[in-house]
C-alpha positions in Angstrom: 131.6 23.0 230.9 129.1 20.5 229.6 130.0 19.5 225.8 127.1 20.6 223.9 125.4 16.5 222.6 125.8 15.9 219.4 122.8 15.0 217.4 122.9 12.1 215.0 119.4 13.2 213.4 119.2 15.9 211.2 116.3 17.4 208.9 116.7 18.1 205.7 113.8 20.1 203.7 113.7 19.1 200.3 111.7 22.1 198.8 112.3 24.6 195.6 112.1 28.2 195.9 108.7 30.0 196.0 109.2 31.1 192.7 110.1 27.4 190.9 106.8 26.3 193.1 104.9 28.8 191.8 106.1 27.9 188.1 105.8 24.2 188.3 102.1 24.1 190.0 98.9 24.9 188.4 98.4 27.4 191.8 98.1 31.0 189.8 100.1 34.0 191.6 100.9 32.0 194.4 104.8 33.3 194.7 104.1 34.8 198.4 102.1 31.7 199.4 105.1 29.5 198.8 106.9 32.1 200.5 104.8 31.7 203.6 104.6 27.5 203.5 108.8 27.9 203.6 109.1 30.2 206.6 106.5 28.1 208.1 107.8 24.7 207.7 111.1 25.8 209.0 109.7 27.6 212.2 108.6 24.2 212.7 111.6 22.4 212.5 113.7 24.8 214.5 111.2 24.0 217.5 112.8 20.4 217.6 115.9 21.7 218.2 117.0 19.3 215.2 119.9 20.5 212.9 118.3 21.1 209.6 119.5 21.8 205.6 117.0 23.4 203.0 117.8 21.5 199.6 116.3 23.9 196.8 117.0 23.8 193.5 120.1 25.7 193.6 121.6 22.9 195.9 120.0 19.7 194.4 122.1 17.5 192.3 121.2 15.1 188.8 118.5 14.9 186.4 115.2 13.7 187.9 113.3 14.1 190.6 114.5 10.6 192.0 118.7 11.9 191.3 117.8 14.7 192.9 116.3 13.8 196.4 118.6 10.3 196.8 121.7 13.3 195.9 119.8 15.1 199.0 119.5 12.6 201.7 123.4 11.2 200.5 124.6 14.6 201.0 122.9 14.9 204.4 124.1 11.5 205.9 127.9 11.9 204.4 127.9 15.0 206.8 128.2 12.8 209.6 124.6 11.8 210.7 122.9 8.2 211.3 119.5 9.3 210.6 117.8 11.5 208.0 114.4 13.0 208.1 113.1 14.4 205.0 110.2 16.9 204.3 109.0 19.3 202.3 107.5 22.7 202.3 104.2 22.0 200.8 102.2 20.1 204.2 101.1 23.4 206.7 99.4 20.3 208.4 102.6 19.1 209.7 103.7 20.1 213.3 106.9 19.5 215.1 105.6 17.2 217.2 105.4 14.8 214.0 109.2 15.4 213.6 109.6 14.6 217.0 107.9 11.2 216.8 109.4 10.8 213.8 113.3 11.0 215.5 112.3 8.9 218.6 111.0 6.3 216.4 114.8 5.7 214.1 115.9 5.8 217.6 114.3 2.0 217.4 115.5 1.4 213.7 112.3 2.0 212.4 112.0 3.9 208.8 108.8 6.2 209.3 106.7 7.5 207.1 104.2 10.2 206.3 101.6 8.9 204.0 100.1 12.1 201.7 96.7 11.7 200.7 97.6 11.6 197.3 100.0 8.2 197.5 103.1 9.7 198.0 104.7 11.2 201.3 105.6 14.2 203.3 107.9 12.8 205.4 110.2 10.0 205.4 112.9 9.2 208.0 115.4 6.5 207.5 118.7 5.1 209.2 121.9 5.0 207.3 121.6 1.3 207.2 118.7 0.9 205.5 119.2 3.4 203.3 120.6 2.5 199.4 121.2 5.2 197.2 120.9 3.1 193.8 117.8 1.8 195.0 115.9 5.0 196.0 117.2 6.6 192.2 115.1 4.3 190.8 111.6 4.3 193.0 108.5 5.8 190.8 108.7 9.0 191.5 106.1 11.5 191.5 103.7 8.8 190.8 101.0 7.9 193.4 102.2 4.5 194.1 105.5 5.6 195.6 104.6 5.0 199.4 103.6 1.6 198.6 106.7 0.7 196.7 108.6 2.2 199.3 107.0 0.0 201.8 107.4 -3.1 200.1 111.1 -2.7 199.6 111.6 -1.8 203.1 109.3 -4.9 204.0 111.7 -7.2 201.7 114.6 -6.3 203.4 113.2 -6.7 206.8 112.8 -3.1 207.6 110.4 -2.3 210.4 108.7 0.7 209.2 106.4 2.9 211.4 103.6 4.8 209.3 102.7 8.7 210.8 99.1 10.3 210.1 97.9 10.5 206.2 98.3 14.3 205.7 97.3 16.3 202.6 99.8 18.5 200.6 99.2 21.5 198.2 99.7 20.9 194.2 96.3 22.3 193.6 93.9 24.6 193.6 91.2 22.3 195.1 94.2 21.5 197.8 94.1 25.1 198.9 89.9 25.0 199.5 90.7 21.9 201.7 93.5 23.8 203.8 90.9 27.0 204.0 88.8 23.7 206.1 91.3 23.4 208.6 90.6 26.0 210.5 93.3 27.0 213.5 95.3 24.2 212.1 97.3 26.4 209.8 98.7 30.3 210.3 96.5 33.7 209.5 99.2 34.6 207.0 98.5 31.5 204.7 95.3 31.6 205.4 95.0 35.0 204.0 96.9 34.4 201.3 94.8 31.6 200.0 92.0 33.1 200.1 93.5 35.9 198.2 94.3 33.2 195.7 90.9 31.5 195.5 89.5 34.7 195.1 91.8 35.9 192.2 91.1 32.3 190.4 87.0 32.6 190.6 87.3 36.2 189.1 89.4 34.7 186.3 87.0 31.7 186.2 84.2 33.8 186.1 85.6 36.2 183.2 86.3 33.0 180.9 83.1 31.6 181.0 81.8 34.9 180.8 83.7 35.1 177.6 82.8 31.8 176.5 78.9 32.9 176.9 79.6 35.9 174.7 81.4 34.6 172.1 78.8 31.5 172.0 75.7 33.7 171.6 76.3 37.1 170.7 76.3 37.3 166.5 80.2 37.8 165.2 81.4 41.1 164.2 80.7 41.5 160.3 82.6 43.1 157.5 82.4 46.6 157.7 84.5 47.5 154.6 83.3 48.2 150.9 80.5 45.7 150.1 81.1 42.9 148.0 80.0 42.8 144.2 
């Protein structure tokens, strides 16, 4: 019998639940959606045949954002692994191809990363050697100048970095008409579901200027009790 190899890359997907998504982004009843961007994202990464972990909020450890995801990728490596390659749930652009390149790539000792349209990343893949937790804790997270600080650290400690395709992620509504744009590049179920979001946000839209217009031009309701001596 043929001992089964034992990988020394491993993905970890750094996403909340659909439900903390929902709360944190200004996408209105987009539970199912989030929903649908998880099961996707993971279909993905179980086509690499890479050993994964799903870090949600119930498994994340420390205070901010930058605690949280060094905590992550720590956890992952002190499980036995060389490389780590972390994603999120939030990029329907990304295909497992991407992953792939990614892993061949630390092969070489190269840190990769997946620029995001908006400054930051939706993928990063580094080697246990070039990987300090104190440092990453104290990158500007969540700020749009976090690739580029990244970069420069990596740069300064002579870390060859390889840079994947920029990508686009969802945190908006204006996020979701760009996805509706891609076509066959992204599942009927999302699809479907944002368009059922879009269409739920122009009614509302609609209905609060509509209300606006009303309340701007039509006279005020006036006292209908006894008149005033």
């Amino acid at each position: 019998m043929i001992p089964k190899k034992k990988h020394t890359t491993a993905v970890l997907i750094f996403a909340n639940s659909a439900q903390e998504d929902a709360r944190q982004k200004s996408i209105p009843k987009s539970n199912f959606l989030f929903e649908e961007f998880s099961k996707d994202t993971i279909g993905k990464v179980e086509k690499t045949g890479l050993p994964y972990y799903v870090f949600s909020e119930t498994k994340q450890r420390g205070f901010s954002f930058g605690e949280k995801f060094t905590n992550a990728i720590q956890d992952v490596f002190d499980l036995g692994y060389e490389n780590v390659i972390t994603i999120g749930n939030d990029t329907p652009q990304l295909e497992s191809f991407q992953i792939l390149n990614a892993s061949e790539k630390l092969k070489d000792n190269k840190t990769v990363l997946g620029p995001s349209a908006d400054g930051g990343f939706y993928l990063l893949g580094i080697n246990k050697c070039n990987f300090n937790a104190n440092v990453f804790s104290g990158f500007s997270w969540c700020t749009s100048k976090i690739t580029s600080e990244i970069t420069e650290w990596l740069v300064a400690n002579s870390s060859s970095t390889f840079k994947l395709k920029t990508l686009r992620d969802v945190d908006s509504i204006d996020d979701l008409r760009f996805m509706l744009n891609l076509f066959r590049k992204i599942s009927n179920r999302i699809r479907l579901e944002i368009v059922e979001i879009l269409r739920l946000f122009a009614k509302t839209l609609l209905q609060n200027i509509l209300f606006g217009i009303k309340k701007t031009f039509l006279p005020s309701s006036f006292n209908k009790g006894s008149p005033l001596f």
